[in-house]
C-alpha positions in Angstrom: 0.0 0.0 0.0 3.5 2.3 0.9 4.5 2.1 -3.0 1.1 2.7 -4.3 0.8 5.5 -2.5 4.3 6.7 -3.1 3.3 6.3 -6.4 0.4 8.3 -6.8 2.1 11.0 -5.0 4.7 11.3 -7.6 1.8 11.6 -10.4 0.3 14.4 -8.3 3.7 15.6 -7.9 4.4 15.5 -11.6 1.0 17.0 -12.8 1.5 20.3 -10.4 5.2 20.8 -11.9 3.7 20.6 -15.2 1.3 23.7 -14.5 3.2 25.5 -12.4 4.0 29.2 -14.0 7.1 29.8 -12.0 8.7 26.1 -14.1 10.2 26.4 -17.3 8.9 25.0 -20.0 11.4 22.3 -20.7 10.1 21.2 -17.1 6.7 21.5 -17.6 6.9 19.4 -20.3 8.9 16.6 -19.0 7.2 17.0 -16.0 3.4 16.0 -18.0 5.4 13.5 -19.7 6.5 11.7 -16.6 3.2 11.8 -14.6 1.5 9.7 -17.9 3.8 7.5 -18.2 4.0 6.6 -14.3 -0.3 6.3 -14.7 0.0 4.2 -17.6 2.5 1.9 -15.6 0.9 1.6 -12.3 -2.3 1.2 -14.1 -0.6 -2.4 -16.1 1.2 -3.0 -12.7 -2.1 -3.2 -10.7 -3.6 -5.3 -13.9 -0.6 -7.8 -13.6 -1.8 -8.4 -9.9 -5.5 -9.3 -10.9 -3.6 -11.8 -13.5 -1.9 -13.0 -10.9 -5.0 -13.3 -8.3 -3.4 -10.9 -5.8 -6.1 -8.7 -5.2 -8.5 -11.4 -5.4 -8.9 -11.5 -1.4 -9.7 -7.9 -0.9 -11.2 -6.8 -4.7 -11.5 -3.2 -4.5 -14.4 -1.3 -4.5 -15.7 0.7 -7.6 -16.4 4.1 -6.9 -17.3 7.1 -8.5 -15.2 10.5 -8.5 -16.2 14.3 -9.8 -14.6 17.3 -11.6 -16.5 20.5 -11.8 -16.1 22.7 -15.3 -17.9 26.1 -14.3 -19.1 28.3 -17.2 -22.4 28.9 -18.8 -24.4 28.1 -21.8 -22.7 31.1 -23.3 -19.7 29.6 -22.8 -17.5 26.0 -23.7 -18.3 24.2 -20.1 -20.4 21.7 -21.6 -18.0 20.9 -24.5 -14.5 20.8 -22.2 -16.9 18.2 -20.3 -17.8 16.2 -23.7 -14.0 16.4 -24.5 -12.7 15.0 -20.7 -15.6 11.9 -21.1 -13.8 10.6 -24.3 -10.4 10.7 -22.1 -12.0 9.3 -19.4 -13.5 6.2 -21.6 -9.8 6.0 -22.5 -8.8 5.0 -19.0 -11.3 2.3 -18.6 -14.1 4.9 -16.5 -17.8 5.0 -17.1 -18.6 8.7 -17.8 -21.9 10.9 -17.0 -22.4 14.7 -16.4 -25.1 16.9 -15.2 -25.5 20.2 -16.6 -26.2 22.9 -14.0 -25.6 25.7 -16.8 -29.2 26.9 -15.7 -30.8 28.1 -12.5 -33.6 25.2 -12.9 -30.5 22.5 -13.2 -29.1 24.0 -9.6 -31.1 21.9 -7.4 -30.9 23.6 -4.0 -28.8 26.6 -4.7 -30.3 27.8 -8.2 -28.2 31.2 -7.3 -24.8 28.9 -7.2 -22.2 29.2 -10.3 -23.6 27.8 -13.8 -21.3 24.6 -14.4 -21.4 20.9 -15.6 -20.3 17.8 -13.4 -18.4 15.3 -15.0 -18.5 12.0 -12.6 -16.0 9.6 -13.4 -17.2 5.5 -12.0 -13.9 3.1 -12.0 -12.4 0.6 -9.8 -11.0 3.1 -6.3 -7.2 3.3 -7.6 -7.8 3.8 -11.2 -10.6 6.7 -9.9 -7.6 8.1 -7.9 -5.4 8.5 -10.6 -7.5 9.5 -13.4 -9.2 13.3 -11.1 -6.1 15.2 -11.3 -4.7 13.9 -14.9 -8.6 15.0 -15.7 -8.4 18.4 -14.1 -4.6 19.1 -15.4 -6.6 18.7 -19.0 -9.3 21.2 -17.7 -7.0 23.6 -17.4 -5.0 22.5 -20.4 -7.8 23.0 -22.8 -9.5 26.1 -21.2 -6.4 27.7 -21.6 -5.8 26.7 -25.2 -8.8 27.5 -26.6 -8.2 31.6 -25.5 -4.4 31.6 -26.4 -5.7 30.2 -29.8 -8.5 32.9 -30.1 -7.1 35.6 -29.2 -3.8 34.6 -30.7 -5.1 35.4 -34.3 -6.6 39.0 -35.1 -8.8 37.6 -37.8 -10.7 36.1 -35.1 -12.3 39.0 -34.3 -14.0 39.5 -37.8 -15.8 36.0 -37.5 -19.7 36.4 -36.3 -20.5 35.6 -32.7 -22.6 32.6 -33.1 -19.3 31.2 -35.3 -17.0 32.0 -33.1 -18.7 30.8 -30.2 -18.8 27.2 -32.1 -15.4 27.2 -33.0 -14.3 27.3 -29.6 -16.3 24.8 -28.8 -15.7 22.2 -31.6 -11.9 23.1 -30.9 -12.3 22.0 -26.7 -14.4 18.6 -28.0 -11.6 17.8 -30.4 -8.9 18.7 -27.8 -10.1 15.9 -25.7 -10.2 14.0 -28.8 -7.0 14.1 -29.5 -5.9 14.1 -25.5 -7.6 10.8 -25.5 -6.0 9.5 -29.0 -2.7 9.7 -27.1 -3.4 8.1 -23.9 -5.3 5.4 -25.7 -1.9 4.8 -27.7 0.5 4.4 -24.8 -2.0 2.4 -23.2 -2.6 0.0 -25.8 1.4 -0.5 -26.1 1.4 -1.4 -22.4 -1.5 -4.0 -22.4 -0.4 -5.7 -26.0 3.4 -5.7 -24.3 2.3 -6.9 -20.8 -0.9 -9.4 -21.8 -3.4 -7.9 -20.4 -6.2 -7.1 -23.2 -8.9 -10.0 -21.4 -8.0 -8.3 -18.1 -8.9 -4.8 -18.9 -11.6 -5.8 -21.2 -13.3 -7.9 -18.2 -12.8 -5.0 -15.5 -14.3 -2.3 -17.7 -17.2 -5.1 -18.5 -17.6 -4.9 -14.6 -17.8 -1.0 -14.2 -20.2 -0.9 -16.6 -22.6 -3.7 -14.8 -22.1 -1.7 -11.8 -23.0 1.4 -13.4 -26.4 -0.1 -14.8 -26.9 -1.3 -11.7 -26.6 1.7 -8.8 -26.5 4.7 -11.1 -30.2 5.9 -12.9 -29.1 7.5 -16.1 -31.2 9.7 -18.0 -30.2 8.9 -21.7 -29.8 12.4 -23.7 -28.7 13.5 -27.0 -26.7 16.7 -27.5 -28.2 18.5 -31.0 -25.0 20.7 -31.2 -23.7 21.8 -34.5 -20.4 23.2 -35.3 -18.5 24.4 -38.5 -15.5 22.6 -39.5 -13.2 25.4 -37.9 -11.5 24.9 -34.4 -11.4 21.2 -34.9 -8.1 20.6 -36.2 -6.3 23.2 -34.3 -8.5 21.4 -31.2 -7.6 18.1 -31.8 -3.5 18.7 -32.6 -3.5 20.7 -29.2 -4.6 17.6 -27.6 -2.5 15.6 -29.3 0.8 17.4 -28.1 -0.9 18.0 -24.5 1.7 16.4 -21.9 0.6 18.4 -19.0 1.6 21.8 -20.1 -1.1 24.3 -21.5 1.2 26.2 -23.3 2.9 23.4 -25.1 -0.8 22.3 -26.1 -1.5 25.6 -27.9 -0.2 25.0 -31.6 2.5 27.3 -33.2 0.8 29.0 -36.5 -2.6 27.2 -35.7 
């Protein structure tokens, strides 16, 4: 239990380096780099124990975690959300939100902030490890989609409604892309290791439980968006490694 925590530390560790202002960049960087690849190998090191029926004694509870994106319906909130639930599904979690954008959504406190809840279900550890990597690309994106913006001048000639679904094609696709590179170093780990009937049989298990304790209201999004945003979006996520201003594209 020492070492797991020790480990998780150091992913903590590594993810505030990576946004801390007062870091250079060159640590910022290899500071995001380090914290994923420590998550993708405790995440196979825990995997190679339920191979090896380790954990079989004590199986660990499945449990479900939150992030809070604040904004409005004016704003992206809703689409930074849509974006972390594809990263999410990356890591093996079942992902659901509430949107709270409006005062009717605010049960209890209809005067609180306008944001969506993303809630994250997985098994305890892989819950753990997933929040802050989730938050760090929060920040990552909401940063990136306003250095883009207001990095061009021809921005400002676009029409509001546009512009407003630019940014939020270019956040969806930055989780995209986020999650395109997490899925890739994860599948190199579980094809390397052996463990593709192990992770396909725990996030089987999520899922059951999920059915079973959580009532989900099925829902479909009608949002449309113009083509623009999404590339720029999806490369930022790509070259994301914990640092928002590495994630912003040069030229984009």
């Amino acid at each position: 239990m020492a070492e797991k925590m020790d480990v998780e530390a150091r992913i903590a560790h590594f993810l505030r380096v990576s946004q801390d202002p007062g870091a250079t960049q060159s640590e910022r960087d290899t500071a995001g780099r380090e914290a994923e690849r420590l998550l993708a190998k405790h995440a196979i090191d825990r995997l190679m124990l339920d191979v090896d029926g380790a954990r079989r004694a004590a199986h660990e509870p499945i449990e479900t975690g939150s992030i809070t994106v604040r904004g409005g319906k004016g704003g992206v909130a809703l689409d930074v959300v849509l974006g972390l639930a594809r990263v999410a599904q990356t890591l093996g979690l079942v992902s659901y939100y509430s949107d709270r954008r409006s005062p009717g959504a605010r049960v209890g406190d209809p005067e609180a902030a306008p944001h969506v809840l993303l809630s994250v279900t997985g098994f305890r550890s892989d819950v753990a490890l997933a929040l802050p990597l989730l938050e760090s690309l929060r920040t990552q994106a909401e940063i990136a989609v306003r250095t883009w913006w207001r990095g061009d001048p021809a921005h400002r000639h676009i029409p509001r409604y546009d512009a407003h679904l630019a940014r939020c094609a270019f956040v969806q696709a930055f989780g995209t892309g986020a999650a395109e590179r997490l899925r890739a170093a994860r599948d190199e780990a579980v094809a390397r290791t052996g463990t593709a009937l192990v992770v396909a049989s725990r996030e089987a298990e999520v899922r059951d439980w999920v059915d079973t304790h959580v009532r989900l209201r099925s829902r479909r999004d009608r949002r449309s968006f113009s083509g623009y945003g999404r590339r720029q979006g999806y490369v930022s996520g790509l070259r994301s490694t914990g640092t928002a201003r590495r994630a912003v594209p040069s030229g984009a």
